[in-house]
C-alpha positions as CSV (number, residue, x, y, z in Angstrom):
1,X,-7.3,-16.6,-19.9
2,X,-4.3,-14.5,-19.4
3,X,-2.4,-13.9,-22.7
4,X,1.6,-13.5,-23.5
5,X,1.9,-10.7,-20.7
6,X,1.8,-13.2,-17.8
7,X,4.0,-15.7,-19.6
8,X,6.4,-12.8,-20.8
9,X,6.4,-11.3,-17.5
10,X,7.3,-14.2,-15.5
11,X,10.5,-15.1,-17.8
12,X,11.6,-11.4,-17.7
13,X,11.2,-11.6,-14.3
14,X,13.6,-15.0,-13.9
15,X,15.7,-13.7,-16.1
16,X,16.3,-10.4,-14.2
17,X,17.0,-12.4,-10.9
18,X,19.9,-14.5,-12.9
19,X,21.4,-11.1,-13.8
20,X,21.4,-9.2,-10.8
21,X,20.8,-11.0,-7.9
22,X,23.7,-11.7,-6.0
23,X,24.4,-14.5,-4.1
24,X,26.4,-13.9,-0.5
25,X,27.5,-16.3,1.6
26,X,29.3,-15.3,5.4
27,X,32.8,-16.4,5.5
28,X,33.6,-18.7,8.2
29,X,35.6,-16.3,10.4
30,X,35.1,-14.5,14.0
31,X,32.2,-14.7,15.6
32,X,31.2,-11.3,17.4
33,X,28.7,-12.1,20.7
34,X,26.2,-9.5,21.3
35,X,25.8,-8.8,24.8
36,X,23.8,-5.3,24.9
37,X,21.1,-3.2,23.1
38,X,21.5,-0.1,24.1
39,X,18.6,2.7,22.7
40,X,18.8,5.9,22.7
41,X,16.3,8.9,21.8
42,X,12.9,6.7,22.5
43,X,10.6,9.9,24.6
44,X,7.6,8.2,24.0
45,X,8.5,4.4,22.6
46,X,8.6,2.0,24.6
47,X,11.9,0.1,24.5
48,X,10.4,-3.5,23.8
49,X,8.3,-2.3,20.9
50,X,12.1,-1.8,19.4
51,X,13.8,-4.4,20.3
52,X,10.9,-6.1,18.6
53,X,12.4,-5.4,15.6
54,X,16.0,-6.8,15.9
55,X,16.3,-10.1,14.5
56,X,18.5,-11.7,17.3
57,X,19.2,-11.7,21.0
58,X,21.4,-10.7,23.5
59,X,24.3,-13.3,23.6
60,X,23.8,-14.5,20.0
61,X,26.5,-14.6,17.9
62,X,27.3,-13.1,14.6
63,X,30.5,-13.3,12.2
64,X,32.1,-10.2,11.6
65,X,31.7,-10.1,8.3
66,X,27.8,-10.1,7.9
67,X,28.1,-7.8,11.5
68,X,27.2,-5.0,8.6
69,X,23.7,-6.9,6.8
70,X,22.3,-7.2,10.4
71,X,23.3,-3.6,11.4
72,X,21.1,-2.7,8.0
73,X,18.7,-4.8,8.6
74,X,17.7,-3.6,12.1
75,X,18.2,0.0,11.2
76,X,15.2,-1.1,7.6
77,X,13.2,-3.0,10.3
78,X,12.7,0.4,12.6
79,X,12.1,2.1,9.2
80,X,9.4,0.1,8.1
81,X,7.4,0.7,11.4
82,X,6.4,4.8,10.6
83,X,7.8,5.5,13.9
84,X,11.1,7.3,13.4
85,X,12.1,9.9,11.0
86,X,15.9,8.9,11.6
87,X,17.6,5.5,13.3
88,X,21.1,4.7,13.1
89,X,22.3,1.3,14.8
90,X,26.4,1.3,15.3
91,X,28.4,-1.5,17.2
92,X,30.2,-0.7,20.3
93,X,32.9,-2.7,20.8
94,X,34.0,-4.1,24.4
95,X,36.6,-6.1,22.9
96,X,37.3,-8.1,19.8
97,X,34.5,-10.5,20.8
98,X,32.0,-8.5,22.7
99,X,29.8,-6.1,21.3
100,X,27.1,-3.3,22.1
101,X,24.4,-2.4,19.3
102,X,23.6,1.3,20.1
103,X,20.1,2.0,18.6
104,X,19.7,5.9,18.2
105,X,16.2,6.7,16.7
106,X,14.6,10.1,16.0
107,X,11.2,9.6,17.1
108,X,8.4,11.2,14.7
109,X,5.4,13.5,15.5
110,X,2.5,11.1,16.6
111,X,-0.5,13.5,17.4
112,X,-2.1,14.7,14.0
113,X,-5.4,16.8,13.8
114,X,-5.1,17.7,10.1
115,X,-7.5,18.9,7.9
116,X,-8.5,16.6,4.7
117,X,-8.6,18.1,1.2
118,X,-8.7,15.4,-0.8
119,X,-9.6,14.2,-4.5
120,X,-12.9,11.3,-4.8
121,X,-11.6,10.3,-7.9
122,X,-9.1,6.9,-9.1
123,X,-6.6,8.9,-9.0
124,X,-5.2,12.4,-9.2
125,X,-5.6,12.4,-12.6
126,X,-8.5,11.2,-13.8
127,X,-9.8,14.6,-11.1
128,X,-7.8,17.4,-13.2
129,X,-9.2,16.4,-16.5
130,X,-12.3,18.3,-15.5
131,X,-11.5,19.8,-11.7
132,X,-15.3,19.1,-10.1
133,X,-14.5,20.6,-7.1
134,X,-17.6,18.3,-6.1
135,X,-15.9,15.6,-6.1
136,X,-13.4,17.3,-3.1
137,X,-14.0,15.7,0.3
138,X,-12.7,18.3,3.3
139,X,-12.9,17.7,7.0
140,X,-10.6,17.0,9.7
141,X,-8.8,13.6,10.9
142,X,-7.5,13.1,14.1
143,X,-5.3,10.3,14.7
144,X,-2.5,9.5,18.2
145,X,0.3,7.4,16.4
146,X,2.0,5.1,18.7
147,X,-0.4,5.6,21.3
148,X,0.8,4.6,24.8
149,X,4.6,4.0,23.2
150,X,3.2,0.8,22.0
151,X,2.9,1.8,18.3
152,X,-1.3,1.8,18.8
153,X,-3.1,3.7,16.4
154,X,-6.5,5.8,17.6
155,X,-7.9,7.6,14.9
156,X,-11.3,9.7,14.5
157,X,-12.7,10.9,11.1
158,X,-14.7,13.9,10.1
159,X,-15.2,14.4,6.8
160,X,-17.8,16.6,4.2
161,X,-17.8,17.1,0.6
162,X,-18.2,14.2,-1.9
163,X,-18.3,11.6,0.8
164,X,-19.8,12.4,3.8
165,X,-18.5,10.0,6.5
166,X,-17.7,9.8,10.6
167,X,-15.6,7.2,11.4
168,X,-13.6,5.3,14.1
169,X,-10.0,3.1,14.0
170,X,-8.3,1.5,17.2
171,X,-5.4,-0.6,16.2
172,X,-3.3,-2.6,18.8
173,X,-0.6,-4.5,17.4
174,X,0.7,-6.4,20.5
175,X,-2.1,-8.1,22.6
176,X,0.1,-11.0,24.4
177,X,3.2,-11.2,25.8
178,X,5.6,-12.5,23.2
179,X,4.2,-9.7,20.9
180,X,2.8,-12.0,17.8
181,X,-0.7,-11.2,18.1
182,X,-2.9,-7.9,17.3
183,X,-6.3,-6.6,16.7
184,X,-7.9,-4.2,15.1
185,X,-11.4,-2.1,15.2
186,X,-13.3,-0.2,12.5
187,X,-16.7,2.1,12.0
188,X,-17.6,4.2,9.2
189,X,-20.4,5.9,8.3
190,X,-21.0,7.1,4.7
191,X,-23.1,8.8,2.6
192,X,-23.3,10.4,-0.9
193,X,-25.4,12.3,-3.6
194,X,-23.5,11.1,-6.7
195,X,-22.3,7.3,-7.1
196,X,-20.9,5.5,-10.2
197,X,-22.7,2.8,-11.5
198,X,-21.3,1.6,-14.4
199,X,-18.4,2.5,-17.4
200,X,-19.2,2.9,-20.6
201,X,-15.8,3.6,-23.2
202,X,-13.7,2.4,-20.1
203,X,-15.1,5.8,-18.4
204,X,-17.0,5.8,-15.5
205,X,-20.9,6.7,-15.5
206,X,-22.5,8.9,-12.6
207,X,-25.8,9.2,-10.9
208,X,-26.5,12.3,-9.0
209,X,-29.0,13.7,-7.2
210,X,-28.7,17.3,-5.2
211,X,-31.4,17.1,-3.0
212,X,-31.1,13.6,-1.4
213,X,-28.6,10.8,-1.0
214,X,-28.2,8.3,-3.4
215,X,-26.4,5.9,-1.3
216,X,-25.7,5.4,2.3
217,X,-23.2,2.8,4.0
218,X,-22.6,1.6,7.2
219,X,-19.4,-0.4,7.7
220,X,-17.7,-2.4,10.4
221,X,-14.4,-4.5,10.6
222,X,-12.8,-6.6,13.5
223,X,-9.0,-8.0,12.5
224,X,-6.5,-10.2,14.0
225,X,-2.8,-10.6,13.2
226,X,-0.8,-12.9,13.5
227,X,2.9,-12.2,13.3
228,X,5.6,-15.3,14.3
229,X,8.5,-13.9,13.0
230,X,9.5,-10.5,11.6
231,X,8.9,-10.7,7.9
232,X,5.9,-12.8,7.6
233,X,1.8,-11.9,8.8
234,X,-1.4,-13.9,8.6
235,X,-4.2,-11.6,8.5
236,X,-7.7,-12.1,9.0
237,X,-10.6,-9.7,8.5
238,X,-14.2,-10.0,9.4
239,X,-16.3,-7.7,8.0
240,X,-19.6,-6.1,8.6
241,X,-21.3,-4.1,5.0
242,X,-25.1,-2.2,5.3
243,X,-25.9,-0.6,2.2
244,X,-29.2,1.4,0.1
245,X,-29.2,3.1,-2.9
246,X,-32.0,4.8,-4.5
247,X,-34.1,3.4,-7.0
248,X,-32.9,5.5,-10.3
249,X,-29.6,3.4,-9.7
250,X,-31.3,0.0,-9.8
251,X,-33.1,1.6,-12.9
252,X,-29.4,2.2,-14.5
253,X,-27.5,-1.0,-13.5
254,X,-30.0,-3.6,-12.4
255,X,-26.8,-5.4,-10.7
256,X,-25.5,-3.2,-8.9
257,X,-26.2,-4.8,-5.6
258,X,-26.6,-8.6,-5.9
259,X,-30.6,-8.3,-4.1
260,X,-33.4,-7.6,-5.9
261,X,-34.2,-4.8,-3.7
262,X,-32.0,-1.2,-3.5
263,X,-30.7,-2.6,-0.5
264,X,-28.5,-5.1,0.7
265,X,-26.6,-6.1,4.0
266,X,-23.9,-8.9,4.2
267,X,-20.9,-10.2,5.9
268,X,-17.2,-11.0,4.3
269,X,-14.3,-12.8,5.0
270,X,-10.3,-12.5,4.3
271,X,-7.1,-14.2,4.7
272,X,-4.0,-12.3,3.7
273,X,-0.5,-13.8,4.2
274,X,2.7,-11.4,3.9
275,X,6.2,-11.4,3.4
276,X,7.9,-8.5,3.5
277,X,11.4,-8.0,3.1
278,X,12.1,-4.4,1.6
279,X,14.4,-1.8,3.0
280,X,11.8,1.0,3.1
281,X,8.4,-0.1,2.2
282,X,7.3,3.4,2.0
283,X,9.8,3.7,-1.4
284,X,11.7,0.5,-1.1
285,X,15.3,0.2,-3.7
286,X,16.4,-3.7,-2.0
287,X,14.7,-6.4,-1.4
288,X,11.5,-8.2,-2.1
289,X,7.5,-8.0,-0.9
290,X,4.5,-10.7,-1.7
291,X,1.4,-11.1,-0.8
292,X,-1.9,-13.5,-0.9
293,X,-5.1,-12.7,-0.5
294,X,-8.7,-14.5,-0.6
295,X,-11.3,-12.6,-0.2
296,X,-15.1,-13.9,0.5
297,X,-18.3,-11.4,0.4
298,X,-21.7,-13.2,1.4
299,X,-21.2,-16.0,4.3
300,X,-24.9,-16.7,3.9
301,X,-25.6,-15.2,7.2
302,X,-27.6,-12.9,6.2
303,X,-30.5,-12.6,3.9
304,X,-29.0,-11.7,0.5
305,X,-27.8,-13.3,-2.5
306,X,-24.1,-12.3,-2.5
307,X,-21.9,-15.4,-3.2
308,X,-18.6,-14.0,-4.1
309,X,-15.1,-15.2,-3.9
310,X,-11.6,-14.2,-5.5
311,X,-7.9,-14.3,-5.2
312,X,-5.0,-11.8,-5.5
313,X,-1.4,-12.1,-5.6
314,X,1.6,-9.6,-5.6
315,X,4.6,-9.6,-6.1
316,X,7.9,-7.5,-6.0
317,X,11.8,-7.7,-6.5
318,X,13.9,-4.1,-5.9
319,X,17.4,-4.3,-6.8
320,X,20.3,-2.4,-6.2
321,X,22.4,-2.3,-9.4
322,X,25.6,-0.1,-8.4
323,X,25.4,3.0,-5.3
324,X,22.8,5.2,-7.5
325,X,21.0,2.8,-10.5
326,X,18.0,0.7,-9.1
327,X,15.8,-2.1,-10.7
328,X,12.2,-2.9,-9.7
329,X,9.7,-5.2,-10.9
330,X,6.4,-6.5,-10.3
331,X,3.6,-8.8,-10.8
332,X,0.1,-8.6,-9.4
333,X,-2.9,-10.9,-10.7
334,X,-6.5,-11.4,-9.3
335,X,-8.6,-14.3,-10.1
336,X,-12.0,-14.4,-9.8
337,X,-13.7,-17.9,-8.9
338,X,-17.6,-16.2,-7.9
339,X,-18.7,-13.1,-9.4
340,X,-20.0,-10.5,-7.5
341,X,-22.6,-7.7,-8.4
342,X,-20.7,-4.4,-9.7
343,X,-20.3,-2.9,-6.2
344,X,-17.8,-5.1,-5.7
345,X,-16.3,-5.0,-9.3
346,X,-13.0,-4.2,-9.8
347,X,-9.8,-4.3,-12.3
348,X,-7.6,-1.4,-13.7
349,X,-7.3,1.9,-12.7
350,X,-7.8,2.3,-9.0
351,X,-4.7,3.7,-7.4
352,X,-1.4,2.1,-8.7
353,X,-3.2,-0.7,-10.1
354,X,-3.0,0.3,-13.4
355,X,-1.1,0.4,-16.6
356,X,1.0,3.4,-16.1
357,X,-0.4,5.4,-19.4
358,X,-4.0,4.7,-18.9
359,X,-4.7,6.4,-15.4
360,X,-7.7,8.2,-16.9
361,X,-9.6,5.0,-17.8
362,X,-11.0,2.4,-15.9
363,X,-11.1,-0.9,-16.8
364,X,-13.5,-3.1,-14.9
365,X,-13.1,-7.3,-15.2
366,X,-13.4,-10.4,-13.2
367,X,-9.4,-11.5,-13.5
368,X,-6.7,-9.0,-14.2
369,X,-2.6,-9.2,-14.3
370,X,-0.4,-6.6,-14.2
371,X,3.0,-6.5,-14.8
372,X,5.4,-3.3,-13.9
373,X,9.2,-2.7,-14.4
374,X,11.3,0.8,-13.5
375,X,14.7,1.7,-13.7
376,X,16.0,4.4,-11.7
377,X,19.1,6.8,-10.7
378,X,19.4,8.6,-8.0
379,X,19.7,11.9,-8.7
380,X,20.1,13.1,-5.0
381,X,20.8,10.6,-2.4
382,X,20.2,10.8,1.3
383,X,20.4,14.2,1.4
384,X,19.1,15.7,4.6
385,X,18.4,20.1,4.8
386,X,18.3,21.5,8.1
387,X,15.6,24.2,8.3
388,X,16.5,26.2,11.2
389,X,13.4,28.5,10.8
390,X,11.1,25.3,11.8
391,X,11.8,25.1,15.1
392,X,10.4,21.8,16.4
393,X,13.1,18.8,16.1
394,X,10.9,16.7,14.5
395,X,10.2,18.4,11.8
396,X,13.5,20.9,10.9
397,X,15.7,18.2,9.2
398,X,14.3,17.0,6.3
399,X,15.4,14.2,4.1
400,X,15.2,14.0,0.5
401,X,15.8,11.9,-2.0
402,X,15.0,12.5,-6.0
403,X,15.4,9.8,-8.6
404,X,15.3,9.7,-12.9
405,X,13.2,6.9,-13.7
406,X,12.3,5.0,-17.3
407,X,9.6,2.0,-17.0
408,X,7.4,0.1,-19.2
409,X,4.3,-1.8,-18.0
410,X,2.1,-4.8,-19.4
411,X,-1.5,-5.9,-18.5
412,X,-4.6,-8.1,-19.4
413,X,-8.2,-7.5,-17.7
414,X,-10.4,-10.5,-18.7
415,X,-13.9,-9.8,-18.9
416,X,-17.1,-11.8,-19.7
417,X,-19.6,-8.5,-19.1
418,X,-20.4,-5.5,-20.5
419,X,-17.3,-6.1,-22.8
420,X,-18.7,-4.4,-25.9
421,X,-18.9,-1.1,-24.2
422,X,-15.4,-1.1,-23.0
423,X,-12.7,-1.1,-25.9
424,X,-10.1,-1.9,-23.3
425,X,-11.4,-4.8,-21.8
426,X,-9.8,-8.4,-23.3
427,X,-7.0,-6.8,-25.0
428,X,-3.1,-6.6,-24.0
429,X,-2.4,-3.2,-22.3
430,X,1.1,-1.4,-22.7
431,X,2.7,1.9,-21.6
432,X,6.2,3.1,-21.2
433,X,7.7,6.7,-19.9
434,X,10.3,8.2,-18.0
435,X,9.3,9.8,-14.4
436,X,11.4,12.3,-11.5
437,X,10.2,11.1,-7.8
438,X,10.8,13.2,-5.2
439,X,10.9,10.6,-1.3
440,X,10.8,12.9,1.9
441,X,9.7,12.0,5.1
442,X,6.6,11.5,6.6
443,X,6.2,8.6,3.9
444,X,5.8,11.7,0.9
445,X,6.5,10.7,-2.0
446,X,5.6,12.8,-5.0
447,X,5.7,11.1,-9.0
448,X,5.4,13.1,-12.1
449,X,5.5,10.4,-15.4
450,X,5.4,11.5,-18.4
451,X,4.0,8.4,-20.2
452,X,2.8,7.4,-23.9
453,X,0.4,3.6,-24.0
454,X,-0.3,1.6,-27.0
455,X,-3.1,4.0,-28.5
456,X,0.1,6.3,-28.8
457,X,-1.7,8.7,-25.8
458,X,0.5,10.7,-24.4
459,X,0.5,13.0,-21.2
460,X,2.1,14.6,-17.5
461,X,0.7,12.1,-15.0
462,X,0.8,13.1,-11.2
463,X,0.9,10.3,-8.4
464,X,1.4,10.5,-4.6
465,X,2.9,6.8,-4.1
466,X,5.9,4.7,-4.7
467,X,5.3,3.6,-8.4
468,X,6.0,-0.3,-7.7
């Protein structure tokens, strides 16, 4: 089902751990006891939600010469939690076998009414081949960041244009004492006059209409985490959908919702488990990241005729090659065991799951792989400007980083329907370029790839995430 570009990236990948992973072990020398955390620069953090993140206690011990790993590794953990713009960890030492960790962390901006301007389109691209400014969505979202110091999340959307939608998130992360338990809340309301119902030369096809709404959805979602240790999650998601279209899009794609009616209302299900071990997941250079997830629309609950199941994986390796060159690869596959009606149909070309090269196409199938690879130099390297003209401290230093990329992907989207109309479907996918990425803070990362895929297409191509 999936051809050479799953067997082919699955040896590359082997092959690139044998060449440039490294393989430490401590030495058997001092050990250093650690007999204080001491934090500084935490306003509005609470001091447990950091130690949190440290992955020993007071009065363990540690040899002095992997004293530096755990240093980095405390100092990626408090990273990776969007709270800080800047943390440096240092060891104070009380004598040659007593130590203090001093956390210093730069604590970011946490209250955020901002305006939304943004594209309703796959991506960035696929938007400026034609610039329908009525596909923009405008508004305002209001979210409190580490609410309470306890790294909650409130947020409130208001939002016009394309998509009209109100909506409502309350994450807590923490809900007992040991700290390896959250939930989460979610409402949304949504409604539009133009929706896509089907492709058609690997292009999406629209349905508008001006003076009424073609489909309206109401959408709910309770969550619990579960979070044992520091790298690994178990997340579980029940979720509540409610949604009508009119009858002209039933009269295009008689499966677009899985009932016979324009209407249908239905409960899903999903498990994820995580690992995550990168050093900034935002734009990660070390380290590794995989995921699993199974995902289950329809519980029978309700009365509808949605039966759908399916399966994803990810996964990805970042390796630092020398001070400036870094390697990254990745794999990502879904396997689909139940179909579901073309609401729910997915493949290539959403986001950054696509075939770097084909970002203006869309290629819809029941079981996809991907398979990504970059290369990368550091052109500029933890460089950090002071603007004195910005006068509040959180945002006047600003980091920066800037890395030359070349990369090359592979994928294969499997398809039993509506293949005929889409060229791209069942056939290997390729694409190569060379990119500049510009990392700030804030989690900004801006990507311009100038790529060329196997139907020798070339063009500038503009993303707003970490490419793997």
């Amino acid at each position: 089902m999936f051809p050479q570009v799953v067997k082919f990236s699955l040896v590359f990948t082997f092959l690139l751990k044998l060449c440039f992973s490294s393989y430490s072990q401590e030495n058997a020398d001092e050990l250093i006891i650690v007999k204080e955390f001491k934090i500084i620069g935490n306003k509005t953090t609470k001091e447990n939600i950091i130690i949190r993140e440290i992955p020993f206690s007071i009065n363990d011990s540690i040899t002095a010469s992997g004293l530096k790993n755990k240093l980095e590794r405390i100092k990626s953990n408090l990273i990776n939690t969007s709270l800080f713009n800047f943390v440096t960890v240092e060891p104070v030492y009380f004598d040659d076998h007593n130590i203090s960790i001093y956390i210093t962390v730069e604590e970011r901006w946490y209250w955020w009414p901002i305006p939304i301007f943004e594209i309703e389109e796959t991506n960035f691209n696929t938007w400026w081949e034609n610039k329908d400014y009525n596909r923009v969505n405008y508004g305002l979202f209001v979210a409190k960041e580490n609410f309470r110091g306890r790294k909650e999340e409130l947020m409130f959307l208001f939002q016009a244009g394309y998509t009209e939608k109100i909506g409502i998130k309350y994450v807590v992360p923490y809900v007992n004492k040991n700290k390896t338990n959250g939930l989460s809340l979610k409402f949304t309301y949504s409604r539009n006059h133009e929706i896509s119902y089907g492709t058609t030369n690997n292009l999406r096809d629209f349905f508008r209409l001006e003076d009424a709404y073609v489909k309206k959805e109401i959408y709910a979602n309770v969550g619990y985490e579960l979070r044992p240790k520091l790298y690994n999650k178990h997340i579980f998601n029940l979720e509540y959908t409610d949604i009508e279209v009119t009858d002209s899009v039933e009269f295009y794609n008689d499966d677009f919702l899985s009932d016979e009616d324009n209407s249908m209302q239905f409960l899903s299900l999903n498990y994820a488990v995580k690992r995550d071990k990168r050093d900034n997941k935002n734009y990660p250079t070390k380290g590794y990241y995989y995921d699993m997830n199974l995902n289950k629309d329809g519980l029978g609950l309700l009365s509808n005729k949605l039966n759908s199941l399916y399966v994803t994986s990810h996964f990805k390796r970042f390796w630092e090659l020398s001070n400036r060159f870094y390697f990254a690869a990745s794999l990502k596959a879904k396997f689909t065991i139940k179909d579901g009606p073309y609401y729910l149909y997915r493949g290539l070309g959403y986001r950054n799951d696509l075939v770097r090269g084909y970002e203006l196409y869309v290629i819809n199938g029941e079981h996809f792989s991907v398979f990504k690879t970059q290369l990368r130099y550091a052109l500029l390297k933890n460089k950090v400007f002071n603007v004195k003209m910005l006068k509040a401290d959180k945002f006047n230093k600003i980091p920066l980083n800037i890395y030359l990329g070349a990369y090359f992907d592979a994928g294969y989207v499997n398809s039993k329907v509506n293949t005929t109309a889409n060229p791209l479907v069942n056939t290997t996918l390729f694409g190569g370029g060379v990119s500049i990425d510009f990392v700030s803070y804030y989690d900004m990362v801006f990507r311009m790839e100038y790529s060329v895929n196997k139907r020798n297409e070339k063009g500038l191509f503009l993303h707003f995430i970490a490419p793997i």
